[in-house]
N, C-alpha and C positions, 0 to 999 in steps of 0.2 A: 373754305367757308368760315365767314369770321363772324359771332354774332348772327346767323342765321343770312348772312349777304355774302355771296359768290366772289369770286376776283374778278368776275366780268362784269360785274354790278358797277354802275358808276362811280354810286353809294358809297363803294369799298373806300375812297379812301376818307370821307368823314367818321367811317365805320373806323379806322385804323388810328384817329385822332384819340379812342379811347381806350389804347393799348400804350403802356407806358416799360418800358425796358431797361436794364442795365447789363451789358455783356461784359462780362468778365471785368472791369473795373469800371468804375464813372466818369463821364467826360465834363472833369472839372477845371476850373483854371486855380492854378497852386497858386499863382501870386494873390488871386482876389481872397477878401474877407467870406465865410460864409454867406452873408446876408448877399454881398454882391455877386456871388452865383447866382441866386436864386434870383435877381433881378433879372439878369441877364438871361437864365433860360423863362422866366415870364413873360421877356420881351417875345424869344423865340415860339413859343406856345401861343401869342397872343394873347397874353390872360392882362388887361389894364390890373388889374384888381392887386396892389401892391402890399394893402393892408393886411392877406392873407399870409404874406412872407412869415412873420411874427410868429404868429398861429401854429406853420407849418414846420419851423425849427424850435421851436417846443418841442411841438412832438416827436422828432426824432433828438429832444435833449440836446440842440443845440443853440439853445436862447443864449446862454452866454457867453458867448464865444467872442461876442465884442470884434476886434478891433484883430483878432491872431487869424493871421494866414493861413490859409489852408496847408499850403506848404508844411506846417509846422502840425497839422489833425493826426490824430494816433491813422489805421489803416481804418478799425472798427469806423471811431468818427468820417472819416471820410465817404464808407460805404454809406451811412445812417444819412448824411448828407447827399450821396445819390439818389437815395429813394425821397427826400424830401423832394428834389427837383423832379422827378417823376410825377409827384404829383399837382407838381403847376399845371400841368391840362386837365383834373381831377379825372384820371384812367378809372376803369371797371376791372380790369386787366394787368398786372405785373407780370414780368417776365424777369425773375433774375437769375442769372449765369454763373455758378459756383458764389453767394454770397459772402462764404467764410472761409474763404483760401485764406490764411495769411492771419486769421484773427486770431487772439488771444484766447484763453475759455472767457476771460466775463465781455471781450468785442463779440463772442459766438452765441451769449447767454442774451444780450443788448438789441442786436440782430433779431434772434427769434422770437422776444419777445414783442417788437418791435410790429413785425409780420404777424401775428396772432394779436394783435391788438389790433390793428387796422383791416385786418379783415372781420375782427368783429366791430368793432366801433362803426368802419364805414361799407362792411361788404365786397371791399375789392378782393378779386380773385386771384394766387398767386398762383403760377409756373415756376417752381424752383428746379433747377438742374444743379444737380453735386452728386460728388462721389462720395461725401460723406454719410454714411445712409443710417447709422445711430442717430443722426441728431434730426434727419427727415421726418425717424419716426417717430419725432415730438411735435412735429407739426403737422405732416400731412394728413389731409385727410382722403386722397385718390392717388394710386402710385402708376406709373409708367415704365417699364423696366425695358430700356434700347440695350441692343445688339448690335453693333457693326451700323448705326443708325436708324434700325427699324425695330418698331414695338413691338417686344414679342412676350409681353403679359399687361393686362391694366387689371386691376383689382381693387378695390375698396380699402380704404384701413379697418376699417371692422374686421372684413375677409380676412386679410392678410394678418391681422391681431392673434387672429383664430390656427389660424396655420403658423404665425410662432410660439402658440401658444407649448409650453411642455404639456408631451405626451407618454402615454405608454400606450405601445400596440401589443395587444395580446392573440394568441392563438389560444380558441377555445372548445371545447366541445360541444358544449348546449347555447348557441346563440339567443334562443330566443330566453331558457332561462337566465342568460348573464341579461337579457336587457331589462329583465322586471327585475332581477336584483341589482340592477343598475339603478332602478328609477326608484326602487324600495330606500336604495340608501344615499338619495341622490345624489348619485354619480352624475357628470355630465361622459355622454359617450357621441361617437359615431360610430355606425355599423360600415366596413369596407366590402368586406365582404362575407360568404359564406362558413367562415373560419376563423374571421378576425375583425378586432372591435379594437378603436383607439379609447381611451378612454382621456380625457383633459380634467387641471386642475396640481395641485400637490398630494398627490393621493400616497401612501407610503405602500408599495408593493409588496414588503412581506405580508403584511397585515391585512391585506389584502385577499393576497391568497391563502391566507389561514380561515380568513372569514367566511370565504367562499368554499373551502372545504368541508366545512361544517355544514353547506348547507347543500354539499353532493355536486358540487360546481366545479371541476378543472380548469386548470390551466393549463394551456400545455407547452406553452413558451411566451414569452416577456422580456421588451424593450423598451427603454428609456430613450426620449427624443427632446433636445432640448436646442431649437434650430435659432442661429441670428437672423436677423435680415440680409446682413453679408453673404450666408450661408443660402442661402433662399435664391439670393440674386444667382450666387455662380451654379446652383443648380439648373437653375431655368436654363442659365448660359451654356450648360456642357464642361463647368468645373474647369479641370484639367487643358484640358485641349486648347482653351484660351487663353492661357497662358503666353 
């Protein structure tokens, strides 16, 4: 189902006209100039409209480029130039395939901005696949977490914000007293269970439990959580084993 159309839908493939991709690197020709890629996949797209060439290498910062070879683009410029050609069919849709294999930090800094700019300016929607998953979580805003090629989490970035968020999980005695003295000092908390309450935030844990002492409140054991996304992934995954 693409866009609410079947693959048995006739439809599908005008529907598939507004999916724009780049896998693993861009099918560029090294010898031509920027500009004359971008003719060349216009021709391919059908798009007459040449004028917009200009326009669209700007905006991926490649209006200068004059007369140098591609042959001769750092790896960044060449990516940034993929996605310009992507959107001679003007997609609703990217798909891109490990983006910053190979980049530099400011081709990787170039990139993301690049993609958070165009999907705000124009609302296209991206599909980003990488294993770098730090620099995901500056842009995603929906995660997918594959196994052996099957989903086996999607989650929100808010969600997932929250659950890297540092924790401390306490074992308590008076739950319902620690949650109004949770909400008296506003704490942010989660109740797990009958015994124990996360609490989120930079809370300092001595002072904590001195505070709560004073007011007949135990603790009776505390731990410090302070999870990557890295860490996140190989849990879902089974850690160890997949190795």
């Amino acid at each position: 189902m693409l866009f609410g159309t079947s693959n048995e839908n006739k439809k599908i493939i005008d529907v598939r006209k507004r999916v724009g991709a780049i896998v693993e690197t861009p099918s560029i020709y090294l010898s031509f100039t920027a500009r004359e890629n971008m003719i060349e996949q216009f021709k391919l797209v059908g798009n007459p409209n040449f004028d917009e060439i200009d326009e669209l290498l700007k905006l991926v910062n490649l209006e200068n480029t004059g007369k140098k070879k591609v042959k001769n683009f750092s790896l960044g410029m060449k990516q940034r130039l993929g996605i310009a050609m992507t959107l001679a069919s003007h997609p609703d849709f990217i798909i891109l395939d490990e983006p910053i294999n190979g980049l530099d930090p400011e081709g990787i800094i170039d990139i993301r901005e690049l993609v958070l700019k165009l999907n705000k300016e124009t609302g296209i929607t991206f599909l980003i696949s990488s294993h770098y998953l730090d620099e995901l979580s500056r842009i995603a805003t929906h995660y997918g977490f594959l196994d052996n090629g099957i989903i086996i989490k999607e989650i929100s970035g808010t969600e997932l914000a929250k659950k890297l968020e540092h924790r401390i999980e306490l074992k308590v005695d008076k739950p319902q007293s620690f949650i109004k003295f949770f909400e008296d000092n506003d704490i942010s908390y989660e109740v797990i269970d009958d015994k124990t309450i996360n609490i989120y935030g930079n809370q300092n844990l001595t002072k904590l439990i001195t505070k709560a002492s004073k007011e007949n409140l135990i603790i009776e054991d505390a731990h410090e959580f302070e999870e990557t996304l890295e860490n996140y992934y190989m849990n879902l995954i089974g850690g160890d084993k997949n190795d």
